[in-house]
ZABAMAR-314420 format. One line per 8 residues: number of its first residue (from 1); for each residue x negated, y, z negated of N, C-alpha, C, CB. Coordinates in steps of 0.1 Angstrom, whole numbers, plus 5000, padded with zeros to 4 digits. Glycine has a CB too. Layout:
# residues N
NUM = X Y Z X Y Z X Y Z X Y Z | ...
This chain:
# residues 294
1 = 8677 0425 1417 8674 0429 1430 8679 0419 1440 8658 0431 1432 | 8674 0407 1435 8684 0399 1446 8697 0396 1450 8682 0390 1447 | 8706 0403 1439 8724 0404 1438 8719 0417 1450 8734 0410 1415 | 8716 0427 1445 8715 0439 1455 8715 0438 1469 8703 0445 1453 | 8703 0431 1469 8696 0424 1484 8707 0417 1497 8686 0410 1478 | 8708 0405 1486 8715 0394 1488 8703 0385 1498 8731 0397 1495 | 8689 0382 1494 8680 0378 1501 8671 0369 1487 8672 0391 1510 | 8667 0361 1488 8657 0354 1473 8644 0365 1475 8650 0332 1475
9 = 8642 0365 1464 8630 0372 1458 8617 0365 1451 8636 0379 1449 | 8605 0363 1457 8594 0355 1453 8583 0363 1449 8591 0348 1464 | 8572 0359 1436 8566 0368 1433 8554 0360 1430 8573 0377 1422 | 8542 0362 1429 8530 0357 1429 8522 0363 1419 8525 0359 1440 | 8521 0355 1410 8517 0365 1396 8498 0365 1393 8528 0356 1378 | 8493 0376 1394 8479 0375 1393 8479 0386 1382 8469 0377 1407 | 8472 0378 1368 8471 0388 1360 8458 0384 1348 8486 0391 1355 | 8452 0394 1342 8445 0395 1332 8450 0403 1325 8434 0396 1334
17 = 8451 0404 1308 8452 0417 1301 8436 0417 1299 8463 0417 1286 | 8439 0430 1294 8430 0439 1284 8419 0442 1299 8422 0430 1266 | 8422 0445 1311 8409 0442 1320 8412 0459 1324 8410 0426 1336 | 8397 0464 1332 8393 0477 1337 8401 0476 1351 8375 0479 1338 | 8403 0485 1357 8409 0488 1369 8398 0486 1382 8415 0503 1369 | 8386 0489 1373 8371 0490 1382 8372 0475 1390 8355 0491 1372 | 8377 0465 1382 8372 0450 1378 8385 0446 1393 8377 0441 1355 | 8395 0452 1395 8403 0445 1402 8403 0455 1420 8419 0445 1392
25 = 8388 0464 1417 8390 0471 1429 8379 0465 1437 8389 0485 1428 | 8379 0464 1454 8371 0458 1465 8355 0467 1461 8379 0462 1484 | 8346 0458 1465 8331 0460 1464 8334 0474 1472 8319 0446 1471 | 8338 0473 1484 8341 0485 1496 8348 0497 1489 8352 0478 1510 | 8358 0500 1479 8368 0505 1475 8357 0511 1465 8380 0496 1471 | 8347 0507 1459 8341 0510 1447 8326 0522 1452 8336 0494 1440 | 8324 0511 1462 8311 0519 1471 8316 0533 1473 8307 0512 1489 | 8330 0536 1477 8339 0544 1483 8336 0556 1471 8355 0536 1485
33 = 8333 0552 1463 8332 0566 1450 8319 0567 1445 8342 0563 1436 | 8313 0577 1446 8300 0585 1440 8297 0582 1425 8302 0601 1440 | 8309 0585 1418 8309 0583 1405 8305 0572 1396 8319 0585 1402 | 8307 0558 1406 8307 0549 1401 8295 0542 1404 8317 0544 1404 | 8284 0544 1415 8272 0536 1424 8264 0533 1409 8262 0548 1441 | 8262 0543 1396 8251 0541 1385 8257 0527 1378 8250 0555 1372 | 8269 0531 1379 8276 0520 1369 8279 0505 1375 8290 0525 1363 | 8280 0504 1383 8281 0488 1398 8267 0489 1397 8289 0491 1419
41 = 8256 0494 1399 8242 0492 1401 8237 0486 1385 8233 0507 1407 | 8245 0491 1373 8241 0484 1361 8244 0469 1362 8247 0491 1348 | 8260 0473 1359 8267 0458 1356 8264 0449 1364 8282 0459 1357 | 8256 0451 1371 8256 0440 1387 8237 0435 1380 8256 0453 1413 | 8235 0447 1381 8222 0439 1374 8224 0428 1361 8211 0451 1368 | 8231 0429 1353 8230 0425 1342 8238 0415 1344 8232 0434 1332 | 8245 0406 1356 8247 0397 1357 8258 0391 1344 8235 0392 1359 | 8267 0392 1333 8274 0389 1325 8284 0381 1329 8277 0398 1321
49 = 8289 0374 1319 8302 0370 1324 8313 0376 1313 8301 0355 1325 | 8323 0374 1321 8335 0378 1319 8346 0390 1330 8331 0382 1306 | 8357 0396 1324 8362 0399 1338 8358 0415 1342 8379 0396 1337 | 8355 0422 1332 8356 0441 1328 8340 0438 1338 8354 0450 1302 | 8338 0436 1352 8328 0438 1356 8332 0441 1374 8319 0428 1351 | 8326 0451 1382 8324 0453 1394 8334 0444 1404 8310 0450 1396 | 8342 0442 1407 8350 0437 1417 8354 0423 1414 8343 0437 1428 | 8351 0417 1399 8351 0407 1399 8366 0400 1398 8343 0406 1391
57 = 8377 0404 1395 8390 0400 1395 8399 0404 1410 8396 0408 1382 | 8390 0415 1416 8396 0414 1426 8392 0406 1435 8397 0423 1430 | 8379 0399 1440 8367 0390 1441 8382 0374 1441 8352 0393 1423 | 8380 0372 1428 8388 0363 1422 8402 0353 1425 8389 0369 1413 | 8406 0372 1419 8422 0371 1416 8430 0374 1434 8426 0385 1402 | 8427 0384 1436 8435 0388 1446 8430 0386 1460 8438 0401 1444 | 8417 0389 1462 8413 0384 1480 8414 0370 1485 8396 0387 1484 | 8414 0363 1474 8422 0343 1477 8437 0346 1484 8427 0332 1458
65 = 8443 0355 1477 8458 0349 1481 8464 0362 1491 8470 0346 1463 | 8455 0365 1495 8453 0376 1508 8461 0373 1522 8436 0378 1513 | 8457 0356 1523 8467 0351 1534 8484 0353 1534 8466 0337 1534 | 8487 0355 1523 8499 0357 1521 8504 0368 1526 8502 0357 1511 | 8514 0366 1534 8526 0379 1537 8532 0385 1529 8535 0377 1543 | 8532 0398 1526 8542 0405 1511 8547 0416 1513 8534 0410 1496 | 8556 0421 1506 8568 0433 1513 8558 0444 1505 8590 0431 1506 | 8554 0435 1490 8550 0451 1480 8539 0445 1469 8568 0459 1469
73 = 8534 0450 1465 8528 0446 1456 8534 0459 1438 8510 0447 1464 | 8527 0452 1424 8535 0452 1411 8524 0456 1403 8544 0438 1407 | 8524 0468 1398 8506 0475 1389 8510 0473 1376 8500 0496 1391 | 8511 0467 1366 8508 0475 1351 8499 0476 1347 8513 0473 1339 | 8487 0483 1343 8478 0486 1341 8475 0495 1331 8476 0488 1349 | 8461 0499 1331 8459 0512 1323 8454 0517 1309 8470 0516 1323 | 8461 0506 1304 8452 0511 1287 8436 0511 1286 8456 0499 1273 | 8431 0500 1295 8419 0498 1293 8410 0509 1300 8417 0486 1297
81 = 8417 0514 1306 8410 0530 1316 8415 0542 1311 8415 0532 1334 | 8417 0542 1296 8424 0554 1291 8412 0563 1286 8434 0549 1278 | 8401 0557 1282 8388 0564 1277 8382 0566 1292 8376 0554 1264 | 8391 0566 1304 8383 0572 1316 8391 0582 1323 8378 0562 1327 | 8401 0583 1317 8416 0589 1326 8413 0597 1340 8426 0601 1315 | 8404 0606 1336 8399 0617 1345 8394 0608 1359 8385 0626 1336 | 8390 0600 1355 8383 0592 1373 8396 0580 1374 8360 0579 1372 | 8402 0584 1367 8414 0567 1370 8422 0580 1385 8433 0560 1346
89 = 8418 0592 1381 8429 0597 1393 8425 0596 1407 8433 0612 1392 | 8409 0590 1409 8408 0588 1425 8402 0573 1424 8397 0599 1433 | 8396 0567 1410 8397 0551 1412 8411 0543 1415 8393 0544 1399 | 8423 0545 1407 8436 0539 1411 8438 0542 1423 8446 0543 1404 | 8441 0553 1432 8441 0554 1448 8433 0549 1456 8439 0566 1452 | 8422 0549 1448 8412 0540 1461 8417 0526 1459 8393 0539 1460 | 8418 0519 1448 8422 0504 1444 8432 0502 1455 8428 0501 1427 | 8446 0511 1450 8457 0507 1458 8451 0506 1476 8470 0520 1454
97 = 8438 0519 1479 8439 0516 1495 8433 0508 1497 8434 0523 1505 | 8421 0501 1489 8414 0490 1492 8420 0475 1493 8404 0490 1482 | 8432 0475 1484 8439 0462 1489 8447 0467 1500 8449 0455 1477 | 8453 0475 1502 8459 0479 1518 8448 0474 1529 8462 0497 1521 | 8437 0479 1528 8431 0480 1539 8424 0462 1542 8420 0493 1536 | 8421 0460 1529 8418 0440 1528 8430 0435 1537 8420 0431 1510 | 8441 0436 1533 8451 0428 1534 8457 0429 1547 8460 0429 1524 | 8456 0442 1555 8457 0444 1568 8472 0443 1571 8448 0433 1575
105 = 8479 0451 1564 8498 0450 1568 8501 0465 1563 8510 0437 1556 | 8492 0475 1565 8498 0485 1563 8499 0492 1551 8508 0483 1567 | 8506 0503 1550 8506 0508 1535 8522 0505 1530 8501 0526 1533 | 8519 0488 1526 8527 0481 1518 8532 0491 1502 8516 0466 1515 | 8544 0487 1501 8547 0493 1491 8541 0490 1475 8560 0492 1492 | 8537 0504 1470 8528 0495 1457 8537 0504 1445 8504 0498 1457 | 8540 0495 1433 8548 0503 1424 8538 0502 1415 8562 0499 1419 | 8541 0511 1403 8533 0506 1390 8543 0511 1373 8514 0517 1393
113 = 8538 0509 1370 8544 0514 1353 8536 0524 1348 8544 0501 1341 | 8538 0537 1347 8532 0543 1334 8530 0540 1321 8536 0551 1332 | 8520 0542 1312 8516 0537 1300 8530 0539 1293 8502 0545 1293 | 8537 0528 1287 8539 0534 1274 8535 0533 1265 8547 0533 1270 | 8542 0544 1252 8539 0548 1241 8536 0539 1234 8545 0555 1236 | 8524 0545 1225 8513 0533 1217 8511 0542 1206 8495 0526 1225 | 8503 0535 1194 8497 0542 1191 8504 0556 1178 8493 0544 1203 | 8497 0558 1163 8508 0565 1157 8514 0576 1163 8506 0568 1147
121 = 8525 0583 1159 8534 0593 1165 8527 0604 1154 8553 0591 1164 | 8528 0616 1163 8518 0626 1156 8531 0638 1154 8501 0631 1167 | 8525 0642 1146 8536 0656 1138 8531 0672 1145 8533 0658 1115 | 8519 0673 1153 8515 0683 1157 8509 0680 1169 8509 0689 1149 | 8511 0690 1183 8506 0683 1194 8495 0685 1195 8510 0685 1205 | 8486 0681 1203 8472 0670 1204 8468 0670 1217 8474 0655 1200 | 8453 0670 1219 8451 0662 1228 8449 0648 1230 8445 0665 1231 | 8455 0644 1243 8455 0628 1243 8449 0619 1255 8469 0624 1243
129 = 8440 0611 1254 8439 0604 1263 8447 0594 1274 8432 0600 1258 | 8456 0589 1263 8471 0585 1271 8476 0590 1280 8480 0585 1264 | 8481 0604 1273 8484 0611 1279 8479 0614 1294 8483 0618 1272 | 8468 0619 1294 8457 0619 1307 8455 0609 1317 8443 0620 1302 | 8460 0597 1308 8460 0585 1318 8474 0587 1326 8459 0568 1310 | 8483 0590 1320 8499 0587 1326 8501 0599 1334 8513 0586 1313 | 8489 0614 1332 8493 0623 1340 8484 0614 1354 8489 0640 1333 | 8470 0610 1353 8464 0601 1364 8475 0594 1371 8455 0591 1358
137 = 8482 0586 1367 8498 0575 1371 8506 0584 1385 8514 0575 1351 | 8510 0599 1370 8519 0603 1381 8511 0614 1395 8531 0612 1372 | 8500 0617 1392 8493 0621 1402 8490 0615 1413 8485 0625 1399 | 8486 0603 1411 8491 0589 1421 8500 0585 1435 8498 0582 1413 | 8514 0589 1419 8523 0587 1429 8530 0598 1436 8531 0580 1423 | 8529 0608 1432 8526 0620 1445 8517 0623 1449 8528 0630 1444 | 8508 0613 1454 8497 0617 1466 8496 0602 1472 8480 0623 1461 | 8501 0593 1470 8495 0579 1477 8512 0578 1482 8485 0563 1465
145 = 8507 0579 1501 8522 0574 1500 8523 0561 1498 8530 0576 1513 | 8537 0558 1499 8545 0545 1500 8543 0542 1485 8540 0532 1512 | 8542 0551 1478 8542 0543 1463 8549 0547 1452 8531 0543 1457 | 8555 0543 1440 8561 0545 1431 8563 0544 1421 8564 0544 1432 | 8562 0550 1405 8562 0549 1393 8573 0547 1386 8556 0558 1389 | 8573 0537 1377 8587 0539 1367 8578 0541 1350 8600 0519 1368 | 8590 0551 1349 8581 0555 1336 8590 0545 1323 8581 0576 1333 | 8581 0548 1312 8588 0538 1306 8590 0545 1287 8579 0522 1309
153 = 8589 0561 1288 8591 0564 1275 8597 0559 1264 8595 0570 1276 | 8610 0548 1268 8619 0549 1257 8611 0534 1252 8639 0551 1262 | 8610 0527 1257 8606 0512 1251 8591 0508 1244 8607 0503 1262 | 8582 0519 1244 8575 0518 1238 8572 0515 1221 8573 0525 1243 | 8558 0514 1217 8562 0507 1200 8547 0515 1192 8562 0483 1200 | 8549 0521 1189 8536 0523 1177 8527 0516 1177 8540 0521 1163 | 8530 0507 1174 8521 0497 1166 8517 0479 1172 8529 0496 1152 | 8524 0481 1190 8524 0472 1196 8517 0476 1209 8536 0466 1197
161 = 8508 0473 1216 8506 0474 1230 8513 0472 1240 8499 0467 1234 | 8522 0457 1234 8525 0447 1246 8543 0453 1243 8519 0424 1241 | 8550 0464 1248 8566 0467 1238 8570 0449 1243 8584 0486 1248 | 8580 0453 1236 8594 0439 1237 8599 0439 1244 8606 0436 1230 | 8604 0454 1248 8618 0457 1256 8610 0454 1271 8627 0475 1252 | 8612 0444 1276 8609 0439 1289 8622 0443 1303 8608 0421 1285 | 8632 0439 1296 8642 0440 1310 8645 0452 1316 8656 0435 1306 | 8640 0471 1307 8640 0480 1315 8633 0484 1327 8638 0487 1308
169 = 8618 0475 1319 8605 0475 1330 8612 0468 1344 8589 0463 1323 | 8618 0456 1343 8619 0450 1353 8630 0456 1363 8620 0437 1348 | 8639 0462 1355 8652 0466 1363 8648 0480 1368 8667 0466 1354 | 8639 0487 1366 8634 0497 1368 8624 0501 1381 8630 0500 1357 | 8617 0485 1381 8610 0485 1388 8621 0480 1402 8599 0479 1382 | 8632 0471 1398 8637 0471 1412 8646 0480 1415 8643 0461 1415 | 8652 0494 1410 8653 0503 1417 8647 0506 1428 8652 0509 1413 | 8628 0510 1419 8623 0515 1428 8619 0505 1440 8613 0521 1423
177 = 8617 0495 1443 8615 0483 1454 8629 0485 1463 8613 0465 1446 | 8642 0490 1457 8652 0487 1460 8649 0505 1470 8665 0481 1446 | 8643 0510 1469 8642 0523 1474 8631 0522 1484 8640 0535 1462 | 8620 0523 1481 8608 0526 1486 8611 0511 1494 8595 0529 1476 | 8608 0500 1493 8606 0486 1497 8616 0485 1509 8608 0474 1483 | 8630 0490 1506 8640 0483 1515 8650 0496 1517 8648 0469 1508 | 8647 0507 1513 8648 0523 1525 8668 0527 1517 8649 0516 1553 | 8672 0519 1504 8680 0525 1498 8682 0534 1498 8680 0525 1490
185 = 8692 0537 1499 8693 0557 1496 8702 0559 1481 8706 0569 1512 | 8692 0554 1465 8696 0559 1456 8686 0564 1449 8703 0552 1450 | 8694 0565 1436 8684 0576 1428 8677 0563 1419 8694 0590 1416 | 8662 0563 1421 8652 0552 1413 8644 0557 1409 8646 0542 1419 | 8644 0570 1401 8634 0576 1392 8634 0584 1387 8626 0577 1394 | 8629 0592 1371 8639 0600 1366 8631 0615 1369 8646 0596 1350 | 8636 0622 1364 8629 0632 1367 8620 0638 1364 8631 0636 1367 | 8608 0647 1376 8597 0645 1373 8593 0659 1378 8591 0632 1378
193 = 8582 0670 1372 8579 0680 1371 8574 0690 1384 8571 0678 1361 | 8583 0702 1384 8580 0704 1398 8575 0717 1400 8593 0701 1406 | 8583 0725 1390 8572 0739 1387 8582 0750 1372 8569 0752 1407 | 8572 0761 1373 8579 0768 1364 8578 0782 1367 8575 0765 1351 | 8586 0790 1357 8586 0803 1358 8589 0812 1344 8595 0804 1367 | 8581 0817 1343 8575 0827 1330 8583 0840 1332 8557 0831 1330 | 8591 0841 1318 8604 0851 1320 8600 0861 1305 8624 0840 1319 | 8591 0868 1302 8590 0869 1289 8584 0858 1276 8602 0871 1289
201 = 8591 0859 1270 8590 0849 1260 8593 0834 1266 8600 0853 1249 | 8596 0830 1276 8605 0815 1279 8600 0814 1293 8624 0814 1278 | 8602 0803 1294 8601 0794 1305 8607 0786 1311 8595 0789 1304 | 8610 0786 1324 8623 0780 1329 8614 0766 1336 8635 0794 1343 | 8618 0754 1332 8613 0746 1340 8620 0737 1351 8607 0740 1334 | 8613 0734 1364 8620 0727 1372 8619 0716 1378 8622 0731 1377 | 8626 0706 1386 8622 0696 1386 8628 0689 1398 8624 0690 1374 | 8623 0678 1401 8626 0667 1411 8628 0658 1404 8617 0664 1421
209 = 8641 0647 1413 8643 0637 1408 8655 0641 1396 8629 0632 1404 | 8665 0648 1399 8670 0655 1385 8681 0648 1388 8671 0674 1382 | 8685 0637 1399 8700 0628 1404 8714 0637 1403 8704 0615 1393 | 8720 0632 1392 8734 0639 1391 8732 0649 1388 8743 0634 1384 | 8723 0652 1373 8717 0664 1362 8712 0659 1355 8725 0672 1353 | 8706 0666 1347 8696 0662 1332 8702 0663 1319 8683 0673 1330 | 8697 0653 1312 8709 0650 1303 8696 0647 1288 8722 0633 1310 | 8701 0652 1277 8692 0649 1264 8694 0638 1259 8694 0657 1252
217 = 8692 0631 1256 8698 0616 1251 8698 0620 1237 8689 0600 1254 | 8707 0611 1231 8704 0613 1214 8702 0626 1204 8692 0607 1211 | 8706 0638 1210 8707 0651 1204 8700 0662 1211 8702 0651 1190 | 8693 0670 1203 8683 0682 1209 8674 0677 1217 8676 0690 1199 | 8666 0683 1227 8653 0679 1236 8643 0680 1222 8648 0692 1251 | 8634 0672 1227 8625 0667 1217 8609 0666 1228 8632 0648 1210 | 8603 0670 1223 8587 0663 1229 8583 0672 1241 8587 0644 1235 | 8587 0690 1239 8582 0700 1246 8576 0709 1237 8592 0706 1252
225 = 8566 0712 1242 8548 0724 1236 8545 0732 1245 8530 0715 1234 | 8548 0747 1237 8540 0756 1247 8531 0764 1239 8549 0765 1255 | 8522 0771 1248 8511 0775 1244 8510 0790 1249 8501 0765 1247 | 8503 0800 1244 8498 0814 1253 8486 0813 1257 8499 0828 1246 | 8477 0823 1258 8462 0824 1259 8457 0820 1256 8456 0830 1258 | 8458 0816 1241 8448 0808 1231 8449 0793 1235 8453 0810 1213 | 8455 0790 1243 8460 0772 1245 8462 0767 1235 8450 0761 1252 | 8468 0771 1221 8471 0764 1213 8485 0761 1214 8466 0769 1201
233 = 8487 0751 1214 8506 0743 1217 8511 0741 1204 8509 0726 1225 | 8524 0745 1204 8532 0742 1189 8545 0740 1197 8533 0756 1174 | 8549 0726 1192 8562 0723 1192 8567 0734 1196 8568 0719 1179 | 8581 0732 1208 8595 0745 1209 8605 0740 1213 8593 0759 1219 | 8615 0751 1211 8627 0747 1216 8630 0745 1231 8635 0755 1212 | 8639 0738 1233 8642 0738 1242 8653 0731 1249 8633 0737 1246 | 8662 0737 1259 8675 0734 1265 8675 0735 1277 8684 0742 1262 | 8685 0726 1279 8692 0724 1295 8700 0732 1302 8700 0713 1297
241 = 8699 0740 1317 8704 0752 1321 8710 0748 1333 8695 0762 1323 | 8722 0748 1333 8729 0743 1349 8727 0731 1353 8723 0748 1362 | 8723 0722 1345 8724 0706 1342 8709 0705 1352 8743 0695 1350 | 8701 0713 1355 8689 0712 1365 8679 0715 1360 8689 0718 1377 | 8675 0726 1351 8661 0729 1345 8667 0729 1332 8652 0745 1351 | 8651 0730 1323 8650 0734 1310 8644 0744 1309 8645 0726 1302 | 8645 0755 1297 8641 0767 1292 8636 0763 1283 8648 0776 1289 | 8623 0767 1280 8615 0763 1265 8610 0776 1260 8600 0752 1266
249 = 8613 0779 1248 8611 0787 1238 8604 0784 1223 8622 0789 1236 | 8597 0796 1222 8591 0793 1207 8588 0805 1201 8577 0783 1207 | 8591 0807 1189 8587 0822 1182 8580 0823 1177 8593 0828 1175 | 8567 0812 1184 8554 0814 1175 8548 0815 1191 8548 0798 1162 | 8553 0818 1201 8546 0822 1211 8553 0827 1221 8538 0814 1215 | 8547 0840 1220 8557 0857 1226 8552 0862 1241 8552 0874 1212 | 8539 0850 1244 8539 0852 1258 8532 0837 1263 8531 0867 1261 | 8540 0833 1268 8539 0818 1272 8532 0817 1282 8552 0811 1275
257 = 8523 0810 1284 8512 0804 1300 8516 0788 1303 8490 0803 1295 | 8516 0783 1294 8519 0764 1295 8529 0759 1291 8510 0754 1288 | 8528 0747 1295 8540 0739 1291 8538 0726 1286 8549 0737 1302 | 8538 0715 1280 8539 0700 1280 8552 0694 1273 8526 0694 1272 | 8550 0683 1283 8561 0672 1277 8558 0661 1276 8574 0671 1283 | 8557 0655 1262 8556 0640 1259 8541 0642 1261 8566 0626 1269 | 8532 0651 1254 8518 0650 1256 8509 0645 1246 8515 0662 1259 | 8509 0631 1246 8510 0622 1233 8503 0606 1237 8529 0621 1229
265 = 8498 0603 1228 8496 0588 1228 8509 0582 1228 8488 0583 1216 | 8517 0587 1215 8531 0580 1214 8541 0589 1216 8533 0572 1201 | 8547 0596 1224 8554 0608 1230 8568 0603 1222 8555 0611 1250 | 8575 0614 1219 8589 0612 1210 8598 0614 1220 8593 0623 1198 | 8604 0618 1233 8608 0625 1241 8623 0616 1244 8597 0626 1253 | 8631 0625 1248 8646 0626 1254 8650 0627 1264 8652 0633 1252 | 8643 0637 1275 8652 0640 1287 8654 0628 1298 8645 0653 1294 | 8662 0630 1305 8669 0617 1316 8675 0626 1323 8681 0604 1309
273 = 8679 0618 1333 8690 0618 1344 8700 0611 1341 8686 0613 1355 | 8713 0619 1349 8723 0607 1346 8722 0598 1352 8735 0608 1346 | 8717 0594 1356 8714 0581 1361 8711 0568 1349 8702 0585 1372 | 8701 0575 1341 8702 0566 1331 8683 0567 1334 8713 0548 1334 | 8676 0574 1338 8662 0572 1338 8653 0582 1328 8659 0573 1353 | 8643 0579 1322 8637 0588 1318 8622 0598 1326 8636 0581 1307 | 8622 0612 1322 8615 0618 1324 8602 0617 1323 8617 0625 1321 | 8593 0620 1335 8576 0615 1328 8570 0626 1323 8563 0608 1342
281 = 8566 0624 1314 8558 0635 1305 8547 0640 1317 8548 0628 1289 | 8546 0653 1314 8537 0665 1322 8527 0672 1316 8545 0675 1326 | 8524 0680 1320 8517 0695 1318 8516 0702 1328 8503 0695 1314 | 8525 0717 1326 8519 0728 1338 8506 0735 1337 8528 0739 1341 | 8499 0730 1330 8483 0734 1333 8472 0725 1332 8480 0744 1323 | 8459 0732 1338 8446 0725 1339 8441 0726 1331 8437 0728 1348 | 8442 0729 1320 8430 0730 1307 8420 0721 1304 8436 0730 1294 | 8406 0722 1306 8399 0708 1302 8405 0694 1294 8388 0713 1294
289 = 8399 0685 1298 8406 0670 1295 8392 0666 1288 8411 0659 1311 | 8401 0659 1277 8387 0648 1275 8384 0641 1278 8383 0643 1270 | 8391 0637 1286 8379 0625 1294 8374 0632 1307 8388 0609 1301 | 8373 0643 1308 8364 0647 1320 8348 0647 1320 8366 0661 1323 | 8341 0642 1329 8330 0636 1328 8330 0624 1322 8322 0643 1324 | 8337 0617 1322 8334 0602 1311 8336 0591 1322 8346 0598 1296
């Protein structure tokens, strides 16, 4: 970013793993939600230590170094709010406004990372809590302005939390800073789900964020499920049409209602932009979640 720039780049690193999202949001930000007044009225009673409690990292970590002037602020987050996904979609928005509104500069640019893939790879689709968290992510970032997601499908690891592959995260994220932060006019994110249309048997899907075109990496599209009435999803086919949508097909279902992609703890998935970015896994439907009510 700073070859890009041509300006130095300074970064202020406040971090805990394995911590709740609750833990890094303002006492004010928390009050701000119904859902939460039983659970801040426990944990507060019960006085504990450590960080997975009521405001305490944000308390800590972040209202100290508040004096500071900043262009943007840097999220990864998430696993630990995966058994809540369903409330991560109006806790994470409030977090992000509650430091806006502390910090008093506006609605500073806030990026974040979608979960990646954890967790074994499954042979039949599923419901997933992951999943639910990364659809939370991207619901996010189409409704909070000034903000932005880099997804991170391809670098994920089975059997690691923490992937290896570090330098996508980082170069990905300065696209997006290089876009949102400082008003670029390129393509910094890959493409991301915009609607569909039910033709018979198939389904044409469409999208934003599609840059040059949409491109399979590494052979056939991989890590698309559709389903009819019964909401039961099975694996299908599916192809690229005019380098801009996909058509998904399956001959185990002759009248299609849904769609998903990469709807997975550990999603297998392909599609990109030419640009070189990957697609964030979706769903075009509401079907109960499990983590609703939790």
């Amino acid at each position: 970013m700073r070859k890009a720039l041509g300006v130095p780049v300074g970064l202020i690193n406040s971090s805990w793993g394995g911590t709740f999202a609750e833990a890094w949001t303002s006492p004010e930000g928390l009050k701000s939600l119904p859902d939460y007044a039983a659970w801040v009225a426990d944990e507060t009673a019960k006085k504990a230590d450590g960080p997975n409690h009521p405001s305490v990292l944000y308390n800590a970590m972040i209202r100290p170094i508040m004096p500071y002037a900043i262009k943007g602020a840097i999220w990864y987050q998430g696993e630990s709010n995966a058994g809540r996904a369903f409330k991560y979609r109006t806790l994470f928005p409030t977090m992000i406004k509650s430091w806006r509104d502390a910090w008093g500069q506006g609605d500073f640019p806030f990026l974040f990372v979608q979960l990646a893939p954890f967790k074994p790879i499954v042979t039949e689709p599923q419901e997933s809590q992951w999943a639910e968290l990364r659809e939370a992510q991207l619901l996010t970032a189409r409704t909070c302005p000034n903000t932005g997601m880099v997804v991170i499908t391809d670098v994920g690891d089975p059997s690691d939390i923490h992937p290896k592959q570090k330098e996508p995260v980082g170069a990905r994220l300065a696209l997006a800073a290089r876009k949102i932060a400082y008003g670029e006019n390129i393509v910094a994110f890959g493409p991301t789900y915009k609607s569909m249309k039910v033709d018979g048997a198939q389904v044409t899907l469409y999208f934003d964020n599609v840059g040059s075109g949409l491109v399979a990496r590494g052979g056939d599209l991989t890590g698309f499920a559709v389903a009819g009435e019964d909401r039961k999803f099975v694996y299908a086919n599916a192809k690229i049409v005019d380098g801009n949508k996909v058509v998904v097909t399956s001959p185990k279902v002759d009248k299609p209602v849904a769609v998903r992609y990469g709807w997975a703890d550990c999603p297998v998935v392909n599609l990109w932009n030419k640009e070189g970015l990957p697609a964030s896994p979706f769903r075009t439907d509401d079907f109960p979640m499990l983590t609703a009510g939790k």
